[in-house]
C-alpha positions as CSV (number, residue, x, y, z in Angstrom):
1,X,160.6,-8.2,-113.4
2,X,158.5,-5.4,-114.1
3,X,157.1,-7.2,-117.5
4,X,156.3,-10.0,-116.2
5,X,154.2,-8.3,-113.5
6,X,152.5,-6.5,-116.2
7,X,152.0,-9.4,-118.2
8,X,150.2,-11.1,-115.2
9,X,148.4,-8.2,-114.7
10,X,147.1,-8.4,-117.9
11,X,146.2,-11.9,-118.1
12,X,144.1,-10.9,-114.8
13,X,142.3,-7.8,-115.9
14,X,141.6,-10.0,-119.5
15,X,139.7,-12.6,-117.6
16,X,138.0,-10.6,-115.3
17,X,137.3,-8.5,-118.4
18,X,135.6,-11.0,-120.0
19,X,134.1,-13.3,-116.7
20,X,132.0,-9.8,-116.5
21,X,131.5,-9.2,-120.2
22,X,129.5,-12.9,-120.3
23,X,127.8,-12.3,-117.1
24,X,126.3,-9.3,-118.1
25,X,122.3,-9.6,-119.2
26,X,121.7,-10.0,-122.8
27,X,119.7,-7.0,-123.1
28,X,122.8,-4.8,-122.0
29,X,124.8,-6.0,-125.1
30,X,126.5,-2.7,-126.7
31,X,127.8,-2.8,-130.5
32,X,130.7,-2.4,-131.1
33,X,132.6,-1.4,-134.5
34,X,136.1,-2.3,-135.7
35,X,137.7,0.2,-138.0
36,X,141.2,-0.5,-140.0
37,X,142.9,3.2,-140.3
38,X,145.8,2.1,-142.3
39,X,143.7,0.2,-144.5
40,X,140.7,2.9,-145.1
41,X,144.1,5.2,-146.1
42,X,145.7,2.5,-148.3
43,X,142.4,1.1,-150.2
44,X,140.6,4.8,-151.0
45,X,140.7,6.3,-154.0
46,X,142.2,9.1,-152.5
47,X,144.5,7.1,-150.9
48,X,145.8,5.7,-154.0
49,X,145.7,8.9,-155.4
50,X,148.2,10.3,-152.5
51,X,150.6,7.2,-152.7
52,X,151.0,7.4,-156.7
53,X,151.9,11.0,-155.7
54,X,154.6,10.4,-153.6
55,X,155.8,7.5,-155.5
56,X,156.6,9.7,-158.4
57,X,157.6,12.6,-156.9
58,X,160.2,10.8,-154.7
59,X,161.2,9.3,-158.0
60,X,161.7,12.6,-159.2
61,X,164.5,13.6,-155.9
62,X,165.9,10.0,-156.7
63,X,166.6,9.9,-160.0
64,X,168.1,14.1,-159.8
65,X,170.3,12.2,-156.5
66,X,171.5,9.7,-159.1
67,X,172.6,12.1,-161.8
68,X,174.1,14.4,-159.3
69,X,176.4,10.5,-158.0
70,X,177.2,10.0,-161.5
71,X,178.0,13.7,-162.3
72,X,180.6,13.8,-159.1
73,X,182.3,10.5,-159.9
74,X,182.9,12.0,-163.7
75,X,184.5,15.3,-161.6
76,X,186.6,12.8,-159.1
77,X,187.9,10.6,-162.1
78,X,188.8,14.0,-163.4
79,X,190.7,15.2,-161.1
80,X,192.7,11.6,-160.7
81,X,193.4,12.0,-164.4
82,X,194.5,15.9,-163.7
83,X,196.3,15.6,-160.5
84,X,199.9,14.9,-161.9
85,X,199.1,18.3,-164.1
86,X,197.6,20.3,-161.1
87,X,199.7,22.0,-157.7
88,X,199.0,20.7,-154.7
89,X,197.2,23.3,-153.5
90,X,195.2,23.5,-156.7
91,X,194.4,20.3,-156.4
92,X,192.9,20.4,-152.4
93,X,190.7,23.4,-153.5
94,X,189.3,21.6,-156.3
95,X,188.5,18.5,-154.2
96,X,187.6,21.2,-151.0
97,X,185.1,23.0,-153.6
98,X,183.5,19.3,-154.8
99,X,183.4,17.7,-150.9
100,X,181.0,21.1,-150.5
101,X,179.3,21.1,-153.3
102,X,178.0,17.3,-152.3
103,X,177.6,18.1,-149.0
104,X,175.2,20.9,-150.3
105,X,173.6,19.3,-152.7
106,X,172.6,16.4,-150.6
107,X,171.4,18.6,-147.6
108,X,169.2,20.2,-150.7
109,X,167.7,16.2,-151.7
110,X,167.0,15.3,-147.9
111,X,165.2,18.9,-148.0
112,X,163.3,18.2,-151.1
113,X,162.9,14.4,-149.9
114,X,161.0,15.7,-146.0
115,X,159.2,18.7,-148.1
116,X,157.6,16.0,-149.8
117,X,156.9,13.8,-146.9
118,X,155.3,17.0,-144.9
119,X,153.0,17.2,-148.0
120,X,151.7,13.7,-147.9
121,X,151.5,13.9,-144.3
122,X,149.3,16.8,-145.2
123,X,147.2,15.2,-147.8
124,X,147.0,12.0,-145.5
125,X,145.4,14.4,-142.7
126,X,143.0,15.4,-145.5
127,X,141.8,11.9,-146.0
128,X,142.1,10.9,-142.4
129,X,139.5,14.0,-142.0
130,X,136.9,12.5,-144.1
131,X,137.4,8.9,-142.8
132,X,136.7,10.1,-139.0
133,X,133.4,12.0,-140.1
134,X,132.4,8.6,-142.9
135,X,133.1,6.8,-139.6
136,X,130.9,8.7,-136.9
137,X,128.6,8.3,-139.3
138,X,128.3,4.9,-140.0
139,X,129.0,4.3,-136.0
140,X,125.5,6.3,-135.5
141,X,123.6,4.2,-138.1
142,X,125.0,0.8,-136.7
143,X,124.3,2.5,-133.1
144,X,128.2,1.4,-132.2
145,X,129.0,2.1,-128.5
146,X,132.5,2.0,-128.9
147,X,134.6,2.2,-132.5
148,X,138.0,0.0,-132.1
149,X,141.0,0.6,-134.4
150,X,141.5,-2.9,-135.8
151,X,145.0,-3.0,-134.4
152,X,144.4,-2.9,-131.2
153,X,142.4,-5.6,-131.6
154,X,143.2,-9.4,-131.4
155,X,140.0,-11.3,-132.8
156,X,136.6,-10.2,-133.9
157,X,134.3,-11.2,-136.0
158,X,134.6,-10.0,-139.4
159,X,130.7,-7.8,-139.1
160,X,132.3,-5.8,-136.9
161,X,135.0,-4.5,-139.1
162,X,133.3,-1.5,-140.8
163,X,136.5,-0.5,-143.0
164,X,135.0,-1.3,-146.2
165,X,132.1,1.0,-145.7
166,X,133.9,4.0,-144.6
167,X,136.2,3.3,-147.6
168,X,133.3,3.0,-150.3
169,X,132.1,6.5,-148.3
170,X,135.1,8.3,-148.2
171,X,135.4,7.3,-152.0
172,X,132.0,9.2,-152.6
173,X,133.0,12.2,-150.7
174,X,136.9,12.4,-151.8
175,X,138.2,10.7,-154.7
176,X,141.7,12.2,-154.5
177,X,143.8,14.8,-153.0
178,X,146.5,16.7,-154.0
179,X,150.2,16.3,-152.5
180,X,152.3,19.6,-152.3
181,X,155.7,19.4,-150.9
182,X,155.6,21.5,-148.0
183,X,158.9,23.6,-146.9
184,X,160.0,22.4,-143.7
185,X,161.7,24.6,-140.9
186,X,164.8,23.3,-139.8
């Protein structure tokens, strides 16, 4: 019920919205700038840089996470082949000592896994920094009233997107960064 109220109120407040947007003198027009944050991140150099970073270091954690699967199935097949030789209480502490082992080991990969995510989270910041200032910047030179992020936006004219020049001047100011796993407090 309450959707649908919203919903109507939106519809509403979008045509008044724009009844007094085209009533308004054309000497009062303001410019306004359309900027594509995901975008500027995925398209920099730096941005690149960052992904190929976390790419191959996640590769890294996967590939050790494989090894370790392969490794445990060899001790499990083991202990199938050994159990008719073992006691039975030998036999539980060996499979007690491997259940911890995993447990441990894999608590150590999601560990490694969100260190590395906290460090591209870091770098990202980095880059996000640069983009903001490349952004004022260009928003000053255009004389933009108002910057949008593109997705909150449903239509606009593709000069108003100024993505590609905060892109090309983030590239000039930052052409990478460097991702370091960060330790994270649990």
């Amino acid at each position: 019920m309450m959707t649908i109220f919203n919903r109507k109120f939106s519809l509403v407040f979008a045509a008044l919205l724009a009844f007094a947007l085209t009533s308004l003198p054309a000497a009062a027009e303001q410019v306004v700038v359309v900027f594509d944050v995901n975008a500027a991140l995925a398209q920099s150099k730096a941005g690149k840089s960052m992904a190929s970073q976390l790419e191959s270091q996640m590769k890294v954690v996967n590939d050790d996470a494989q090894k370790f699967d392969a490794r445990m199935a060899g001790e499990v097949e083991k202990l199938k082949e050994q159990r008719a030789l073992m006691a039975a209480d030998a036999l539980q502490g060996k499979v007690e000592e491997l259940r911890l082992e995993e447990l441990q080991t894999k608590q150590e990969f999601g560990k490694r896994q969100r260190a590395i995510q906290a460090g591209g989270q870091k770098a990202g910041q980095e880059i996000l920094k640069v983009a903001l200032e490349e952004l004022a910047a260009i928003a000053e030179q255009r004389n933009a009233a108002l910057v949008v992020r593109r997705d909150a936006v449903f239509i606009s004219s593709p000069g108003l997107d100024v993505t590609k020049d905060v892109v090309s001047a983030i590239d000039k100011k930052l052409s990478s960064v460097k991702v370091k796993p960060i330790e994270v407090k649990e």
